[in-house]
C-alpha positions as CSV (number, residue, x, y, z in Angstrom):
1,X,0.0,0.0,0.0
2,X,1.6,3.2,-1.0
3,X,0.7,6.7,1.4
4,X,2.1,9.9,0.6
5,X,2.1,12.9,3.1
6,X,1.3,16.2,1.9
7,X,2.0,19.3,4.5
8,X,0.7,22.3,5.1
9,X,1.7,26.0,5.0
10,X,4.9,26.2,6.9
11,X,5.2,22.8,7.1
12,X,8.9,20.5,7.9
13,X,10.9,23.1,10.4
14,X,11.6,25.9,8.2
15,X,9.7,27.8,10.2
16,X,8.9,26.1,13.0
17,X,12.0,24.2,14.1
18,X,10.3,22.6,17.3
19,X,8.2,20.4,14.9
20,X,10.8,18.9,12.5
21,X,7.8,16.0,12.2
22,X,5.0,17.4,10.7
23,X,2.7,14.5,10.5
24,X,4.3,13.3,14.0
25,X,5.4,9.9,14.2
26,X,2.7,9.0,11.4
27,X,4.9,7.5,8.5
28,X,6.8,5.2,10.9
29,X,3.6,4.1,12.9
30,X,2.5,3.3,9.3
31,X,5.2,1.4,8.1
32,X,4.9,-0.4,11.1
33,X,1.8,-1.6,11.5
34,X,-0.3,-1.3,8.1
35,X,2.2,-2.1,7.0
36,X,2.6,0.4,4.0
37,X,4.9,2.4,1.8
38,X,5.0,5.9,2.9
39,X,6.8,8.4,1.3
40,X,6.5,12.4,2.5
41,X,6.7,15.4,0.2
42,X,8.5,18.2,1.2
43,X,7.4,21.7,-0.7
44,X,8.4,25.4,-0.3
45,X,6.6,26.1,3.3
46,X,4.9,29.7,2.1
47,X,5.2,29.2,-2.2
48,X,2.0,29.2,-4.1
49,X,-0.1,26.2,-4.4
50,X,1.2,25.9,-8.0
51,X,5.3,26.0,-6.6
52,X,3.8,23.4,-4.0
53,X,1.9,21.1,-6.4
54,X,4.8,20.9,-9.2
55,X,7.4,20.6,-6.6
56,X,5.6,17.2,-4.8
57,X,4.6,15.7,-8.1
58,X,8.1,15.9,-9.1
59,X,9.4,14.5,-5.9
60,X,6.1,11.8,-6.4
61,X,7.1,11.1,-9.6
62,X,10.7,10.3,-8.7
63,X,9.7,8.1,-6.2
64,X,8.0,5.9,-8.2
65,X,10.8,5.8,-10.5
66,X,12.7,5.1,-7.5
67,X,11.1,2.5,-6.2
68,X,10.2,3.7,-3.1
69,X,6.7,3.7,-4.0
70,X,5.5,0.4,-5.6
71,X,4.3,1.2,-9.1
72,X,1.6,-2.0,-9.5
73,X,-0.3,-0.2,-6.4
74,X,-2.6,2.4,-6.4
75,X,-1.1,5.7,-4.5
76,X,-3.3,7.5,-1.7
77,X,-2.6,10.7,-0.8
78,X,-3.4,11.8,2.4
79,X,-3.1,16.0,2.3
80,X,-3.2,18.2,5.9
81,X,-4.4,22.2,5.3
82,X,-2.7,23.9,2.2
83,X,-2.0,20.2,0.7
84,X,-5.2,19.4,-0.1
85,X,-5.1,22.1,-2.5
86,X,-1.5,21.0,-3.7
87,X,-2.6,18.0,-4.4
88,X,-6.0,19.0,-5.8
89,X,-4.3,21.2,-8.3
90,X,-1.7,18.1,-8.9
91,X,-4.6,15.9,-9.8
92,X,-7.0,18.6,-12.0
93,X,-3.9,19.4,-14.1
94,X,-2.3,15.7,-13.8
95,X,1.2,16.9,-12.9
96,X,3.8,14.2,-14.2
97,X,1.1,12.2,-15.3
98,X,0.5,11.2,-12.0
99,X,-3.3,10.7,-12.1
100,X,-3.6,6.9,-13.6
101,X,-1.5,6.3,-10.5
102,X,-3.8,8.2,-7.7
103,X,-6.8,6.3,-6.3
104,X,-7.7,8.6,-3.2
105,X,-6.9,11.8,-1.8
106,X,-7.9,12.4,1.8
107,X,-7.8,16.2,2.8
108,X,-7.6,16.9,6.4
109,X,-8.4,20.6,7.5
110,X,-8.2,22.0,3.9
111,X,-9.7,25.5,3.8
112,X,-11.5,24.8,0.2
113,X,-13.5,27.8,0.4
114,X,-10.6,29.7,1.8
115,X,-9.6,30.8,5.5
116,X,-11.2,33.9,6.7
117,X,-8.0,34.1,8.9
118,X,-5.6,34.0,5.8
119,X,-8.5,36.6,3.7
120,X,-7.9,39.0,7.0
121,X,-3.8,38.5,6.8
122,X,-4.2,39.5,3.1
123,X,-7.1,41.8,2.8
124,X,-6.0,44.9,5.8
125,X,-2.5,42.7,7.7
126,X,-4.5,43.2,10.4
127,X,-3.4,39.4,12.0
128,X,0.0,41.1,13.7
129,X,-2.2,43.1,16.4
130,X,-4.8,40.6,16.5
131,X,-2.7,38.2,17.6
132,X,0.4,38.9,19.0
133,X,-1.8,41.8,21.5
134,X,1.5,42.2,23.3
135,X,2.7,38.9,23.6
136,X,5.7,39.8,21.9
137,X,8.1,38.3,18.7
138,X,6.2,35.0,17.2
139,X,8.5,33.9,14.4
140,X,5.9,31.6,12.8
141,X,3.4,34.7,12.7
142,X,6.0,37.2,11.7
143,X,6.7,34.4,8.8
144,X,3.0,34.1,8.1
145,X,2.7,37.6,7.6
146,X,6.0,38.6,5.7
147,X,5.3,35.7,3.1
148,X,2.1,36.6,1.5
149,X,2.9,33.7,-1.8
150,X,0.6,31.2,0.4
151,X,-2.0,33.2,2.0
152,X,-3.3,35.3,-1.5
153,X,-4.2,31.3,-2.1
154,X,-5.8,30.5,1.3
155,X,-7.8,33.5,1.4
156,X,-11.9,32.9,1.0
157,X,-11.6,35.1,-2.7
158,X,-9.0,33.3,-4.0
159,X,-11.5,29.9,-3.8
160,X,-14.2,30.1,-6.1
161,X,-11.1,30.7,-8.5
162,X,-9.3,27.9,-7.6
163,X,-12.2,25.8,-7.0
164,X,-13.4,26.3,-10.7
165,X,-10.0,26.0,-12.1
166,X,-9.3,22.4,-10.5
167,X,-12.1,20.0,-11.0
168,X,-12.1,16.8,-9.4
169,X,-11.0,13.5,-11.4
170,X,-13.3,11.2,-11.8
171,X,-10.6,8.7,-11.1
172,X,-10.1,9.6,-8.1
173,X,-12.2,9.6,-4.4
174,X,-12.1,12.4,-2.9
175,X,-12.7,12.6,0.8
176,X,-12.2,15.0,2.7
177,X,-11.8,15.5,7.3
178,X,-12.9,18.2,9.4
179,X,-11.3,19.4,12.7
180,X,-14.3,20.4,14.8
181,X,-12.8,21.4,18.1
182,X,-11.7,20.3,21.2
183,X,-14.0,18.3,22.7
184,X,-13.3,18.9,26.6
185,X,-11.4,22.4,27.8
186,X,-10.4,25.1,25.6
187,X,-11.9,24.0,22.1
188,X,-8.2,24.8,20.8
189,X,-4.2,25.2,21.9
190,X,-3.1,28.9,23.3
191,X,-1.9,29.0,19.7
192,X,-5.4,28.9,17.8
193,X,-7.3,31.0,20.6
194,X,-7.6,34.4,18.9
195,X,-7.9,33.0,15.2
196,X,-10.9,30.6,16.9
197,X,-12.3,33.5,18.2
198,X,-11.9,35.5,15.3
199,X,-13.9,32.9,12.8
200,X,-16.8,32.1,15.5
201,X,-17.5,36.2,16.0
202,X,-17.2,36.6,12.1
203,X,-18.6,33.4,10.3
204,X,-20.4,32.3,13.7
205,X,-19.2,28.7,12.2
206,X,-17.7,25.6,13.9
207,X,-14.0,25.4,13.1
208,X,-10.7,24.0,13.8
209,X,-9.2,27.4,15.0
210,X,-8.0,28.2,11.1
211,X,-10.7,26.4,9.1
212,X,-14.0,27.0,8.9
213,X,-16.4,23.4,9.0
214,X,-17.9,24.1,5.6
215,X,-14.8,25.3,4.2
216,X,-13.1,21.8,5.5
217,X,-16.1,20.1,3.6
218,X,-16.8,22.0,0.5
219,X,-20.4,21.8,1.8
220,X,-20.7,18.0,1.8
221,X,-21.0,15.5,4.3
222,X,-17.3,14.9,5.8
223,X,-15.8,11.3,5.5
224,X,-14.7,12.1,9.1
225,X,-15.0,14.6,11.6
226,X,-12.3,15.0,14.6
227,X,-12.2,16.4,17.9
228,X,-9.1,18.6,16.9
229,X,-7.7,22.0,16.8
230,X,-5.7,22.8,13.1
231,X,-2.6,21.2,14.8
232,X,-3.9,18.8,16.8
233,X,-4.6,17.2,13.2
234,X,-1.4,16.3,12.5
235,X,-0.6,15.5,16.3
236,X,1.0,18.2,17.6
237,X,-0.5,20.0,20.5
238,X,0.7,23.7,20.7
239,X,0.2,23.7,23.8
240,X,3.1,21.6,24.6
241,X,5.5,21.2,21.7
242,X,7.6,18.4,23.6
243,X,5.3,16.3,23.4
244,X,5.6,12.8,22.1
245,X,2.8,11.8,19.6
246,X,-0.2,10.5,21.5
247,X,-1.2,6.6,21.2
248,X,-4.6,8.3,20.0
249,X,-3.4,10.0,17.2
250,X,-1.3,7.2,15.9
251,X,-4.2,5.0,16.0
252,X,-6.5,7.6,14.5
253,X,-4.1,7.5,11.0
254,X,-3.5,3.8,11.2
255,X,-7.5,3.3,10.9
256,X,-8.2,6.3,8.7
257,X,-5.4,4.3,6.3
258,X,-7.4,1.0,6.4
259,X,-10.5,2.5,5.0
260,X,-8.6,3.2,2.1
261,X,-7.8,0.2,1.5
């Protein structure tokens, strides 16, 4: 079984150094006990979604050719936040001719009708004040809001664009996870307070703290929902950056991967 990772905005250390792991512990708790091939692309963290998308189809493609994917088995792709429309954009415009090889893409907190967080950074750079509010020097927020290439794509009027641009394939199943929260305490880390906040007092909208629910969904019924805050989605709690990936988590991809198969 082949399962390729496609991160997020910001994604593999370069600008959070902390979390070197993005999908935390998930490729080697795969290859463990699926087991399965897992390979993980590695895209500039703040380029466009068409820098991303070429950039882990290439890297896709060579794996094949490398072997370190298995060419007689179908390729899932398994996308958190800004992936999912990496990989989307991959599929609609069959980078490297990659679609005959695709048979599922699973999108975890994808903003597919944009962020209303990233349309604020964008729209009046209002998100320094916002969030900081004294709290001093953030590097990943100063990042966020110095490199604008990634959130003109993740903003809510950059997505009926997009979204008419990059039809699905009919190849492929497309299914696609939303974070809903926190189930017990603060409904996200420190970290995601203010955005939260920000989307419930302006869409008055479940979210994960970034992504709005119908944004997550593209209005449909969700394969899966999850008690998760944006990070919590890929395992990593915010609120405590040492931590190791919880047995929860590990489990959570190791049975979302056996529905695919």
């Amino acid at each position: 079984m082949n399962i390729v990772l496609m991160h997020g905005v910001l994604g593999f250390g370069a600008v959070i150094p902390p979390i070197p792991d993005y999908f935390h512990g998930v490729a080697d708790h795969l290859q463990q006990t699926i087991p399965a091939r897992v390979f993980l692309t590695a895209v500039a963290p703040a380029g466009t979604v068409i820098v991303r998308a070429q950039e882990a189809a290439r890297q896709i493609a060579d794996a094949l050719s490398a072997g370190l994917l298995d060419r007689s088995e179908p390729l899932h792709l398994i996308a958190h936040s800004m992936g999912g429309l990496d990989a989307r954009h991959l599929l609609s415009n069959n980078l490297h001719g990659l679609v005959p090889h695709v048979a599922t893409l699973v999108c975890i907190g994808t903003p597919h009708l944009g962020s209303p967080v990233a349309t604020l950074v964008e729209h009046a750079n209002l998100l320094r004040p916002f969030l900081l509010g004294g709290a001093g020097h953030v590097p990943v927020l100063e990042s966020l809001l110095q490199r604008t290439d990634a959130v003109a794509d993740l903003a809510e009027g950059a997505a009926e664009a997009f979204n008419a641009k990059c039809r699905d394939v009919s190849t492929v199943r497309y299914l696609n996870i939303a974070g809903t929260g926190r189930r017990t305490g603060r409904q996200t880390s420190m970290f995601f307070q203010p955005s939260f906040l920000f989307v419930a007092s302006t869409k008055r909208v479940q979210s994960d703290g970034v992504v709005p629910f119908h944004s997550a969904t593209r209005h449909e019924a969700p394969f899966e929902t999850w008690d998760a805050d944006h990070g919590d989605l890929i395992g990593h709690d915010l609120d405590d950056l040492a931590a190791a990936p919880s047995t929860a988590h590990l489990a959570r991809y190791a049975a979302l991967v056996r529905r695919l198969s």
